[in-house]
C-alpha positions as CSV (number, residue, x, y, z in Angstrom):
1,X,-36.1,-38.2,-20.7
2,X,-39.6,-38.4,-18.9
3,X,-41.6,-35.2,-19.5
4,X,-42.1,-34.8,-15.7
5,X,-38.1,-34.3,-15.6
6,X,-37.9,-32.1,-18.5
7,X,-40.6,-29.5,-17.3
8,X,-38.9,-28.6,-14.2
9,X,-35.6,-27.9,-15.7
10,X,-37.6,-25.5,-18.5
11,X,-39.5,-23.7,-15.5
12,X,-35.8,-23.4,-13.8
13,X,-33.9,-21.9,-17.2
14,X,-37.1,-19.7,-17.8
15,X,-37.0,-18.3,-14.1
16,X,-33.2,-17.7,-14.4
17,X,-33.3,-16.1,-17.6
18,X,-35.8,-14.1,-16.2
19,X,-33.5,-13.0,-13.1
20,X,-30.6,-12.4,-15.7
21,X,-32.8,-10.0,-17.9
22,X,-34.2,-8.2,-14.9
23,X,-30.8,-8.1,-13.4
24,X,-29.6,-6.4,-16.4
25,X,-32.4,-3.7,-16.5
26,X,-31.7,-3.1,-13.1
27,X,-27.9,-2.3,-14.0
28,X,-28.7,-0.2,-17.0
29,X,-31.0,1.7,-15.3
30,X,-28.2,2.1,-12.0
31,X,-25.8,3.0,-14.4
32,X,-27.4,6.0,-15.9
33,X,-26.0,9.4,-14.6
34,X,-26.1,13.2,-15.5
35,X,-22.3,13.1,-17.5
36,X,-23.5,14.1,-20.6
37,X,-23.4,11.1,-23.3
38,X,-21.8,12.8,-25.8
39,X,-19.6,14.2,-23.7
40,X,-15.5,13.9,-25.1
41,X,-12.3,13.6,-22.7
42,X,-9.5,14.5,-24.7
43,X,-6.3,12.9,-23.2
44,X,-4.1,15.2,-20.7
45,X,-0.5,13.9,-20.9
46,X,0.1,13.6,-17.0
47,X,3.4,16.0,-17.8
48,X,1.0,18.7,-18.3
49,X,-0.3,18.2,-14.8
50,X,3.0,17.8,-13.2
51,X,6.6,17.7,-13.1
52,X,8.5,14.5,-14.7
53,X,10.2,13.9,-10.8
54,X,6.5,14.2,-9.5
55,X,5.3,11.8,-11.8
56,X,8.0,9.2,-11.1
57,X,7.8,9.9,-7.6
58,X,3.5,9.2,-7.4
59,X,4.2,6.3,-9.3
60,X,6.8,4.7,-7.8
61,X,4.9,5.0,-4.1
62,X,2.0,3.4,-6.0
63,X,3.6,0.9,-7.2
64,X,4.6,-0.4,-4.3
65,X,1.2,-0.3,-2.4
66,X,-0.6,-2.0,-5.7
67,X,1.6,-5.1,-5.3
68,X,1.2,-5.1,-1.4
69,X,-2.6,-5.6,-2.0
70,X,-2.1,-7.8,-4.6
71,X,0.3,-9.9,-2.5
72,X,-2.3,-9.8,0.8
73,X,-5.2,-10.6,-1.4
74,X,-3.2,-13.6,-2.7
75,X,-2.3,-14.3,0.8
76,X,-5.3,-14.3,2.3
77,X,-7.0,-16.8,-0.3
78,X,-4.6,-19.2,0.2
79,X,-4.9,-18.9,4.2
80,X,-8.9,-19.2,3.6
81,X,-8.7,-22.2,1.5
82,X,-6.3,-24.0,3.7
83,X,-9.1,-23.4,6.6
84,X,-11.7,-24.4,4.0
85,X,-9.9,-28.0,3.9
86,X,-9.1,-28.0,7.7
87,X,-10.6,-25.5,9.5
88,X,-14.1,-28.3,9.8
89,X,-11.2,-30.2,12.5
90,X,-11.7,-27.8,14.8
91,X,-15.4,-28.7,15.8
92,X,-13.5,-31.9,17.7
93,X,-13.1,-29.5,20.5
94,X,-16.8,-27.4,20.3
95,X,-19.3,-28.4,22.2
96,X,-21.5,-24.9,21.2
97,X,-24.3,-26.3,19.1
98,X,-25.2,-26.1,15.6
99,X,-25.5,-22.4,15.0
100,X,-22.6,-21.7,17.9
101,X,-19.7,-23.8,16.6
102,X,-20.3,-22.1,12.9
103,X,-19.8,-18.6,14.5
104,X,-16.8,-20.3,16.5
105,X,-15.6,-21.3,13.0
106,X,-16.0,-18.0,11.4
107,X,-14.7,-16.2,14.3
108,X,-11.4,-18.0,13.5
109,X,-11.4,-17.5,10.3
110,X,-11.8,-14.2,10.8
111,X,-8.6,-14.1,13.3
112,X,-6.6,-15.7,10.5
113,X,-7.2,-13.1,8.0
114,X,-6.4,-10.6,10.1
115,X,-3.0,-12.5,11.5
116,X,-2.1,-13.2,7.4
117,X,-3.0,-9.3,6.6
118,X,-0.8,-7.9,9.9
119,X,3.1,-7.7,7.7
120,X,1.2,-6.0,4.4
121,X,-0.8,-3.8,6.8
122,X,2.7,-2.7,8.3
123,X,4.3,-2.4,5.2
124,X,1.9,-0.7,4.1
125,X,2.2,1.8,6.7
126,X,6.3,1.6,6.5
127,X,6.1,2.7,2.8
128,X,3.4,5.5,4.0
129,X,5.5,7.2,6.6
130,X,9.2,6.4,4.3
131,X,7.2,9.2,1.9
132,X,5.6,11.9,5.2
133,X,2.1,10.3,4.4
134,X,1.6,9.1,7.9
135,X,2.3,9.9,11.2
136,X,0.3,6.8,12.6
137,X,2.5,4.4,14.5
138,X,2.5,0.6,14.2
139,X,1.5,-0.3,17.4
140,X,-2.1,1.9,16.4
141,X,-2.2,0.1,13.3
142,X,-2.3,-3.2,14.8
143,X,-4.2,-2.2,17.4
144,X,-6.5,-0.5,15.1
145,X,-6.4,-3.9,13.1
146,X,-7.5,-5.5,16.1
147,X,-10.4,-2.9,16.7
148,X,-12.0,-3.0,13.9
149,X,-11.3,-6.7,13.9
150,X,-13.6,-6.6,16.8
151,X,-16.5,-4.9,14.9
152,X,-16.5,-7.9,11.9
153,X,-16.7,-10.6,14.9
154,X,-19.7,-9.3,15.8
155,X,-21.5,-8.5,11.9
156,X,-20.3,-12.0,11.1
157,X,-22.1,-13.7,14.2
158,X,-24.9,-11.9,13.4
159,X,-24.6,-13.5,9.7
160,X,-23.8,-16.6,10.3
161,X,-26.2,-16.5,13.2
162,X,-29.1,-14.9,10.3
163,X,-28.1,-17.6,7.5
164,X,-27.5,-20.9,9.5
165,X,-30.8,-19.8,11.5
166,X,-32.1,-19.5,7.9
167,X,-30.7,-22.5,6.7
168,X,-32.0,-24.5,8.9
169,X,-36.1,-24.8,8.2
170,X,-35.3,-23.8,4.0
171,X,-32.0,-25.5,3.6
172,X,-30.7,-24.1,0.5
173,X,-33.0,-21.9,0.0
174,X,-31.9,-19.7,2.6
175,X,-30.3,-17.1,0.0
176,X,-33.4,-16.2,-0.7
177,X,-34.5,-14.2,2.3
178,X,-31.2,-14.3,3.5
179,X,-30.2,-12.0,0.7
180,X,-32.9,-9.2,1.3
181,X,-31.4,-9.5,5.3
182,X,-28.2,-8.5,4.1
183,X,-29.7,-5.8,2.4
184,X,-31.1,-4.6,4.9
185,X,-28.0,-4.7,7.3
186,X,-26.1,-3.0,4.8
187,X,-29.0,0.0,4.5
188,X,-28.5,0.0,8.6
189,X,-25.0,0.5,8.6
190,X,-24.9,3.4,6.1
191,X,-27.9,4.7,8.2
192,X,-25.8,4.6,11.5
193,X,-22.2,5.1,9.9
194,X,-22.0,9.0,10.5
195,X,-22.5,8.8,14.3
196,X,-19.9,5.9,14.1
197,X,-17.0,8.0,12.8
198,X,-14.7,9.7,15.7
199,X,-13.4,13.3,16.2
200,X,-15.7,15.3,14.2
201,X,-16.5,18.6,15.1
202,X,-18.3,21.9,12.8
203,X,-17.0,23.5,10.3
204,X,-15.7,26.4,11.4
205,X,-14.8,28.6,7.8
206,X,-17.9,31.0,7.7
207,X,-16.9,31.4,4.0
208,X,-16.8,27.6,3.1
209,X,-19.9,26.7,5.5
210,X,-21.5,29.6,3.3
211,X,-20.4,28.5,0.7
212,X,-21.4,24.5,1.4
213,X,-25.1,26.0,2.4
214,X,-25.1,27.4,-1.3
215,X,-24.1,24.8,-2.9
216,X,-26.7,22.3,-0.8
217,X,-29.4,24.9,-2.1
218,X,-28.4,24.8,-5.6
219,X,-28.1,20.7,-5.3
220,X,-31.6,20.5,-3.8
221,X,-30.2,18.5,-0.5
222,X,-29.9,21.7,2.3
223,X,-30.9,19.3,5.2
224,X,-27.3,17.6,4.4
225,X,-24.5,19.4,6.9
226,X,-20.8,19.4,6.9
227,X,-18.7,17.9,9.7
228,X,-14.4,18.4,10.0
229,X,-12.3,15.3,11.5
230,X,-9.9,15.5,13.1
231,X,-7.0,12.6,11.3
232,X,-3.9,15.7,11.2
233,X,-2.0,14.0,14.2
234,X,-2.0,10.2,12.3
235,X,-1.7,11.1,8.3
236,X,-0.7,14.3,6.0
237,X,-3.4,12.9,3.6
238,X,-6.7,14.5,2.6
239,X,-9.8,13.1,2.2
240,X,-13.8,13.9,2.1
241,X,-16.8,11.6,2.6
242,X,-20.2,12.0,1.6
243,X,-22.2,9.5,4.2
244,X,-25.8,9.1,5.7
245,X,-29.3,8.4,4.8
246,X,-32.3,10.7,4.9
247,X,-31.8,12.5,8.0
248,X,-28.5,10.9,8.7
249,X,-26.8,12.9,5.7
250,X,-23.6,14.8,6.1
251,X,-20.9,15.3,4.3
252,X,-17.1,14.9,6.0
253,X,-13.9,16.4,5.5
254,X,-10.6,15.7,6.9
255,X,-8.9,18.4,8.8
256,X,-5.8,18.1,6.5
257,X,-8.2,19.7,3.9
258,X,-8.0,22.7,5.8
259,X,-4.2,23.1,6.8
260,X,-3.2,26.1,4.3
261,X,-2.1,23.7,1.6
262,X,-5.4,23.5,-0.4
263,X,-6.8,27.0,-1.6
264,X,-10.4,27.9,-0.5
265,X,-11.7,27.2,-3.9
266,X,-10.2,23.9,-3.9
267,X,-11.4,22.7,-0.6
268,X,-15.3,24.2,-2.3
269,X,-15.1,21.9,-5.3
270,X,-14.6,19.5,-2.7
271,X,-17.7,20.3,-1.2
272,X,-19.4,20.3,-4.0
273,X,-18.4,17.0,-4.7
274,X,-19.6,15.3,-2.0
275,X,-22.9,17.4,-1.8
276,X,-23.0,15.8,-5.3
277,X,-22.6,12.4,-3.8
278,X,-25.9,13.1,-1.9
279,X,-27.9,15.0,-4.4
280,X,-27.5,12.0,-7.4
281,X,-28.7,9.6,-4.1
282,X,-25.5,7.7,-4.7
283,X,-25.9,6.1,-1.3
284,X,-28.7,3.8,-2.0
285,X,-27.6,3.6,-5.6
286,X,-25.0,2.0,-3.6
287,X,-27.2,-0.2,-1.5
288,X,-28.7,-1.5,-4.8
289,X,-25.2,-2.1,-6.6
290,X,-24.9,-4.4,-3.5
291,X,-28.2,-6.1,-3.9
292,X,-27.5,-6.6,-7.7
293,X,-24.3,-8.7,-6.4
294,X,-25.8,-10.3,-2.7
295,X,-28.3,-12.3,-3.9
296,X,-25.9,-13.8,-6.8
297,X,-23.1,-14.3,-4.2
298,X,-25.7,-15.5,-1.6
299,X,-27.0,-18.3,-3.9
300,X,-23.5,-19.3,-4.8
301,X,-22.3,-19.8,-1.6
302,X,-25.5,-21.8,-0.9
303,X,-24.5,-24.1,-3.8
304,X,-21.0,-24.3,-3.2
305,X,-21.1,-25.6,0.3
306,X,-24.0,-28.4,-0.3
307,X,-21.2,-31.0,-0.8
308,X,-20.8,-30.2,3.5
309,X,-24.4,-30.4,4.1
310,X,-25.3,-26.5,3.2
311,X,-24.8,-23.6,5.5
312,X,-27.3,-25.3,7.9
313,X,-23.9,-27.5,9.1
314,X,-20.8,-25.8,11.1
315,X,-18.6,-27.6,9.2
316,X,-19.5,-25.5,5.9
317,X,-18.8,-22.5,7.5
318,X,-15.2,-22.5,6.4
319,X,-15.6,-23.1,2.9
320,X,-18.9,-20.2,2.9
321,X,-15.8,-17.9,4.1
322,X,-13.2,-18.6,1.2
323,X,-16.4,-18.7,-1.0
324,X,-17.4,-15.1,0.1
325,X,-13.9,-13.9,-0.3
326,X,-13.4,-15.5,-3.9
327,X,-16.1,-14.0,-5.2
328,X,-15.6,-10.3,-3.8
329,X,-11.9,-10.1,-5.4
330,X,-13.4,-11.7,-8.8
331,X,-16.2,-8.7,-8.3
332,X,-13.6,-6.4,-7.5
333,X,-13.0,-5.0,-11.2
334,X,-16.8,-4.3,-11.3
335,X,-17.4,-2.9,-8.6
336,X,-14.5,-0.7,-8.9
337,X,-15.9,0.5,-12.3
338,X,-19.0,1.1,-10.9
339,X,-17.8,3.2,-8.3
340,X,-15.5,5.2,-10.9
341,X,-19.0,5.8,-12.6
342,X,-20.6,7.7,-9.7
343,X,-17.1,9.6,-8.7
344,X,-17.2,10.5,-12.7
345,X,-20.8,11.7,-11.7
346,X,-19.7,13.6,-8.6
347,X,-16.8,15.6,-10.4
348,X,-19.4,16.9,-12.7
349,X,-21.8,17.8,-10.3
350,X,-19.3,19.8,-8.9
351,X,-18.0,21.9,-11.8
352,X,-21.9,22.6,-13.1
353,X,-22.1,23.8,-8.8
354,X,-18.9,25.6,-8.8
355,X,-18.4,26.6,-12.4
356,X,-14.7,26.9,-11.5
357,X,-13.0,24.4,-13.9
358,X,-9.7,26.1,-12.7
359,X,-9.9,25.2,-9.3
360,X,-11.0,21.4,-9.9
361,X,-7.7,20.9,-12.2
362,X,-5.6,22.6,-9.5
363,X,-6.6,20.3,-6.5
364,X,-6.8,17.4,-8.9
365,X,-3.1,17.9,-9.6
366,X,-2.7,18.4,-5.8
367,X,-3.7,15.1,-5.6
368,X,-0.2,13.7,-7.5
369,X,1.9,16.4,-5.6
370,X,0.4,16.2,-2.0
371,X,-0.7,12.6,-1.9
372,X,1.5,11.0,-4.1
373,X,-1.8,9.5,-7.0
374,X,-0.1,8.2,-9.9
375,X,-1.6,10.9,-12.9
376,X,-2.0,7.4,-14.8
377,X,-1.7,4.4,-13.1
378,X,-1.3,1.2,-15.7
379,X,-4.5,-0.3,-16.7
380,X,-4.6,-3.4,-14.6
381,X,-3.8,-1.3,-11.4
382,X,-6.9,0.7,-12.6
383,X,-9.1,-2.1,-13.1
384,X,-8.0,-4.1,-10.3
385,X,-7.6,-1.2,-7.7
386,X,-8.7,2.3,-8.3
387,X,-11.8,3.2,-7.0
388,X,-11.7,6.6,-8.4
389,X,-10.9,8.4,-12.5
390,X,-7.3,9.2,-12.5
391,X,-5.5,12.1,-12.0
392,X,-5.4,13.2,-16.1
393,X,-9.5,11.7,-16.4
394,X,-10.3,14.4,-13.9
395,X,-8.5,17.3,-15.4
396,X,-9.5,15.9,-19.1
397,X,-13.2,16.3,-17.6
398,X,-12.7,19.7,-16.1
399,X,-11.6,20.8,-19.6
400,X,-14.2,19.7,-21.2
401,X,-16.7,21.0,-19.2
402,X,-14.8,24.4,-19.8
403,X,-15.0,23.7,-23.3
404,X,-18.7,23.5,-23.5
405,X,-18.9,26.8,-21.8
406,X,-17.0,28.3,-23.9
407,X,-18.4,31.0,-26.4
């Protein structure tokens, strides 16, 4: 082989071993929380947590919603890859240009997902309101589909519009800066997300907003308020959010928190949660998780369309899709660890706030009775689906934080 030919390939290996080692340090150092290392969970059987009928009963309703996302995942890949093969036929009848016939392309792919996800969506729902989980009808689910539909037209023109404009002058070399714009976008949307959610209002409990201030103090993060929505009249379901950046911070609870089921002390480890979510910054830890994986999956999109002429052609706009999607469920197990990590983080954040280990078992078992959570779902639903430490990891830590207090 000339030498001319050989020193390019060593200065490629050498710059992409050099991505993979600082892509690794980047991880490690992401990865590192205040759980103590040496820190024990000693296993709860979930029949300490709750009855045997409860049990069967959470894990029956889960296992039907597992296999309904596995099913729509598998149905949506093969939709996607049928429009990779034939979805470039449609540009026969666009006369929109270069950049406007790939967001025409896109914007049907985008339709067929949602068209192949509409029966799980409803089932979905049908299995939800079968067990007095939801009170949402399907005609808002669709319609909701259709909404927030809406809202992905308009991020993917503004991507495909950002990568084929890209694409264009630096052909495949677009990843590149295209990878930092995503970024970017994604920094925006956490930035702007709390003003985007509906129906919140203050909290009115003087005791928990007291409380919540406390806990803020003692978290170092008092500029971060709490907000109540209002979900009661479409689902039975609780839920909390920690969301914002800098002065966008808040921390949001659903109303269903607060309807007499939960104790106060309950609904306050909740608060400390979230407040925990803010005061370990696991917001842009998030945003960097995400750059970690969109500069990766940017490059191998860019790669994986140069047999249709790169993302600079309409016609590769189909296969980028099925590309995108591919590699998001592959990253799926990872990601869902990750996040697992920082909720771990959260939890104990909130029992060093609280110090009320009795309360975070008791609405951690609440979770089984009042939302159905399988106590311990089976290893590839965990891997594959829960964002969150199950049911029995959550009490196991709860003890063990007890434990270490102990005399």
């Amino acid at each position: 082989m000339p030498r001319a030919r050989r020193l390019p390939r060593r200065r490629s290996a050498l710059i992409l071993a050099l991505a993979l080692v600082g892509w690794a340090l980047a991880a490690w150092f992401l990865w590192q929380t205040e759980v103590p290392d040496d820190l024990q969970l000693r296993h709860v059987e979930p029949r300490d947590v709750v009855s045997a009928g409860q049990e069967r009963e959470a894990s029956n309703f889960e296992e039907f919603l597992r296999f309904d996302f596995l099913l729509s995942q598998i149905a949506v890949v093969a939709a996607l890859a049928l429009y990779a093969v034939f979805g470039p036929r449609f540009l026969r009848e666009s006369a929109a240009g270069r950049i406007g016939s790939g967001m025409l392309l896109a914007m049907l792919g985008l339709a067929l997902v949602w068209v192949v996800s509409i029966p799980f969506s409803v089932a979905e729902l049908w299995w939800s309101r079968r067990h007095d989980l939801s009170e949402e009808s399907y005609g808002e689910r669709v319609l909701g589909g259709w909404l927030a539909l809406g809202g992905e037209f308009l991020f993917i023109c503004l991507a495909i519009l950002i990568v084929m404009g890209l694409a264009g002058p630096l052909r495949d070399r677009w990843w590149i800066p295209g990878g930092a714009v995503f970024v970017g976008l994604a920094t925006l949307f956490s930035f702007v997300f709390p003003y985007l959610v509906p129906d919140q209002a203050p909290l009115r409990d003087s005791a928990l907003s007291a409380s919540a201030r406390d806990y803020a103090r003692d978290l170092d993060v008092e500029e971060v308020g709490v907000r109540v929505q209002k979900v009661a009249d479409l689902t039975d379901a609780p839920n909390a959010m920690a969301v914002g950046l800098g002065p966008t911070r808040r921390v949001i609870i659903w109303d269903t928190l607060l309807d007499s089921r939960f104790s106060d002390d309950e609904v306050r480890v909740v608060l400390a949660h979230e407040l925990g979510h803010h005061a370990r910054d696991h917001l842009p830890k998030s945003i960097a998780w995400y750059a970690l994986f969109a500069f990766p999956g940017a490059f191998l999109i860019s790669r994986a369309t140069r047999r249709r002429g790169g993302m600079r052609r309409p016609e590769a706009v189909p296969l980028g899709l099925f590309v995108l999607v591919a590699l998001s469920l592959l990253a799926l197990p990872v990601q869902n660890a990750i996040t697992r990590h920082l909720e771990a983080e959260a939890d104990w954040a909130a029992l060093e706030t609280t110090k009320n280990p009795e309360a975070a078992r008791a609405l951690f078992a609440r979770f089984t009775t009042e939302t159905l959570a399988d106590p311990e779902p089976p290893t590839w639903a965990f891997v594959l689906v829960d964002t969150h430490p199950t049911v029995v990891e959550r009490i196991a830590m709860a003890h063990a934080w007890a434990e270490r207090r102990s005399p």
